[in-house]
C-alpha positions as CSV (number, residue, x, y, z in Angstrom):
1,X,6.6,-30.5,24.7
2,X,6.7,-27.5,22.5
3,X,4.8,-24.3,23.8
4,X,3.1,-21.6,21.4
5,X,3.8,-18.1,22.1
6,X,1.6,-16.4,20.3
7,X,3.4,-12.7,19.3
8,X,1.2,-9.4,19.0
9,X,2.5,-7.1,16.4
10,X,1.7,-3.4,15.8
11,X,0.9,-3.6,12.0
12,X,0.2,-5.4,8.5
13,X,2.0,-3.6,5.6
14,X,0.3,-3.7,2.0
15,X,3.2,-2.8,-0.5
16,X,3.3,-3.2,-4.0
17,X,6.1,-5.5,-5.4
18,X,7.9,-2.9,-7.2
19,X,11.7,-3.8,-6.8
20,X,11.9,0.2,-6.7
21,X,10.4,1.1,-3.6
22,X,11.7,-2.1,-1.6
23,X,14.4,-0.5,0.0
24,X,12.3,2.1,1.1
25,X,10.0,0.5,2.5
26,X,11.7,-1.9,4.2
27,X,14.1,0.8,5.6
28,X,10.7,2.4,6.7
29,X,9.4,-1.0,8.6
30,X,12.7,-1.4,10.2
31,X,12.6,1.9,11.7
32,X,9.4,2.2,13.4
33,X,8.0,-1.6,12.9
34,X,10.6,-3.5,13.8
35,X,10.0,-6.8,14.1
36,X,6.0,-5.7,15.1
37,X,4.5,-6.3,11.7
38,X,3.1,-8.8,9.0
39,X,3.5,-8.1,5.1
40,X,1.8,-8.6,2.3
41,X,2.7,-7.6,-0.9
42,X,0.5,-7.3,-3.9
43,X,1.4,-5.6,-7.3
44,X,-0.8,-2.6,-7.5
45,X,-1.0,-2.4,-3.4
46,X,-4.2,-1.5,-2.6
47,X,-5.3,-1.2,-6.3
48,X,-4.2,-5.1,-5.9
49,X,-6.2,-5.9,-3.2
50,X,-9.5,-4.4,-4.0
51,X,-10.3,-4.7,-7.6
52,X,-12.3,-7.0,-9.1
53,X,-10.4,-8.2,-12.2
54,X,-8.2,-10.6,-9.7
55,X,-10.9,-11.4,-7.0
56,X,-8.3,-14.4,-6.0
57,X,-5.7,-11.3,-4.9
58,X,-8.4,-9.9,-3.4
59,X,-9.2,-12.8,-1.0
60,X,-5.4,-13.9,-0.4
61,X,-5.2,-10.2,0.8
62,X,-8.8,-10.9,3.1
63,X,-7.6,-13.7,4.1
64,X,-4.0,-12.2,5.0
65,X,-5.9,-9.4,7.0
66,X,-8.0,-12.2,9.3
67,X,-4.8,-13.8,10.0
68,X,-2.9,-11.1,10.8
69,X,-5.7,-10.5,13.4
70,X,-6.3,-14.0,14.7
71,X,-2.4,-14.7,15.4
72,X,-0.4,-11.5,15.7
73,X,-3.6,-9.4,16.9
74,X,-2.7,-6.3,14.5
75,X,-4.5,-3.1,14.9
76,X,-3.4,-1.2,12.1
77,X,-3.1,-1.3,8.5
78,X,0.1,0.6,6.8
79,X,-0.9,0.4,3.2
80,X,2.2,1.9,1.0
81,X,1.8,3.2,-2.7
82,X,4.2,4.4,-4.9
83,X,4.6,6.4,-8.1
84,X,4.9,5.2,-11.3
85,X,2.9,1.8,-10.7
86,X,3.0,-0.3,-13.2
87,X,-0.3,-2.4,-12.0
88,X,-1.7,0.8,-12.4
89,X,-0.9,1.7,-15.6
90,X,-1.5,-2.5,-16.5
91,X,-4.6,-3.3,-16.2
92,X,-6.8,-0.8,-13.9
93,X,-7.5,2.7,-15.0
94,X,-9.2,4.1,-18.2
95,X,-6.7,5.2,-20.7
96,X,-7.6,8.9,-19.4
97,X,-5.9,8.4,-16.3
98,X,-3.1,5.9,-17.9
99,X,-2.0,8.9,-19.8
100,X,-0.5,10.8,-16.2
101,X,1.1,8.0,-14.5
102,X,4.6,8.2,-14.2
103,X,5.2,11.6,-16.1
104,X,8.0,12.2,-13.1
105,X,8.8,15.8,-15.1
106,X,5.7,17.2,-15.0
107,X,4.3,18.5,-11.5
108,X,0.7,18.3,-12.8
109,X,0.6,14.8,-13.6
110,X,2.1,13.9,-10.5
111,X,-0.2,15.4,-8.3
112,X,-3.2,13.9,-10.2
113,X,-1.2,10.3,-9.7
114,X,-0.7,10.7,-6.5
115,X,-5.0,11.3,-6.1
116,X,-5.4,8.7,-7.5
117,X,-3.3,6.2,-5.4
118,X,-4.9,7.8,-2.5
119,X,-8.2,7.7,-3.9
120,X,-7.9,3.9,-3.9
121,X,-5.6,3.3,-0.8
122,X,-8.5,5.4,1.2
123,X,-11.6,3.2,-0.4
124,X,-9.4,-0.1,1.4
125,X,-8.8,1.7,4.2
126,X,-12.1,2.5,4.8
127,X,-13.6,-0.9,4.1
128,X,-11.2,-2.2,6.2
129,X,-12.2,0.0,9.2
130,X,-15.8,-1.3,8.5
131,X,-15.0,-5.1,8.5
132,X,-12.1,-5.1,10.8
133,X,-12.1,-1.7,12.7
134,X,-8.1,-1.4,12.0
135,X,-6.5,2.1,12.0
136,X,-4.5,2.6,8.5
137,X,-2.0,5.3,7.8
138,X,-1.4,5.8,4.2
139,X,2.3,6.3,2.9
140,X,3.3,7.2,-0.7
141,X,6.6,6.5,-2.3
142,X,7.4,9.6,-4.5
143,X,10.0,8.7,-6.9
144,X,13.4,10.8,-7.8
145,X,12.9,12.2,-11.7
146,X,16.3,11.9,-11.6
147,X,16.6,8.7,-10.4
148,X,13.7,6.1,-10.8
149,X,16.0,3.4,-8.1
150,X,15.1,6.4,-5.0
151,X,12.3,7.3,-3.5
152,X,10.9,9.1,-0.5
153,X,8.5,7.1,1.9
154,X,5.9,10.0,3.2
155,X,2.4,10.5,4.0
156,X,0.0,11.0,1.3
157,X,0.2,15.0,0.3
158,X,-3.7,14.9,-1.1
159,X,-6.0,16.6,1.6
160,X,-8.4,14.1,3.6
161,X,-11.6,14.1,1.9
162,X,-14.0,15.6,3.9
């Protein structure tokens, strides 16, 4: 007769699906989560999981979160976001904000990107704190101008709102 263990983990992961920033990532989890962590990967990230446009990703991500909970009894959230997002530029923000995304040469733009990925990834994070009372660290992917295939896996540079 077959026993269940059940296995804690440490974390669930939110990445985008960029085929950029898997490396890092996954380099990233292997270091300091290895083998103590779910995934779930959504383009857009958190964008992905909380907008309204594509309620079903929204609830596969829900779902994914209660889960993660129920069998693995996670107690933090890692939600990754990277530069240069396609879903971002897709289908989300105005045409005002389209205009800076990815403009890797100029130091401006990038700063205002990177807001606005933490803008978002911090609205999850807090509603997940509400429903679930998870921890979440935030980690941005900062892309090489030189090379769009690199990035670097750090903590959001943006200021905690306060």
């Amino acid at each position: 007769m077959a026993t269940t263990i059940k296995k804690t983990g440490t974390a669930l992961i939110l990445s985008c699906m960029d085929l950029r920033v898997q490396d890092e990532t996954s380099g990233h989890l292997q270091a300091y989560l290895l083998d103590e962590y779910d995934h779930v990967i959504l383009a857009g990230a958190a964008l992905g999981a909380s907008h309204p446009t594509y309620e079903h990703w929204r609830k596969t991500f829900w779902d994914h979160v209660h889960l993660a909970i129920e069998l693995h009894a996670v107690k933090e959230l890692v939600i990754v976001e990277h530069e240069d997002c396609g879903a971002y530029k897709a289908f989300v923000l105005p045409e005002s904000e389209r205009a800076y995304i990815g403009k890797l040469e100029d130091p401006e733009a990038r700063a205002r990107e990177e807001a606005c990925h933490h803008r978002v990834a911090s609205a999850l994070a807090k509603e997940v704190a509400e429903r679930h009372g998870l921890e979440t660290t935030l980690l941005y992917a900062a892309l090489d101008p030189k090379d769009t295939d690199k990035a670097v896996l750090r903590p959001f540079a943006v200021p905690a709102a306060t």
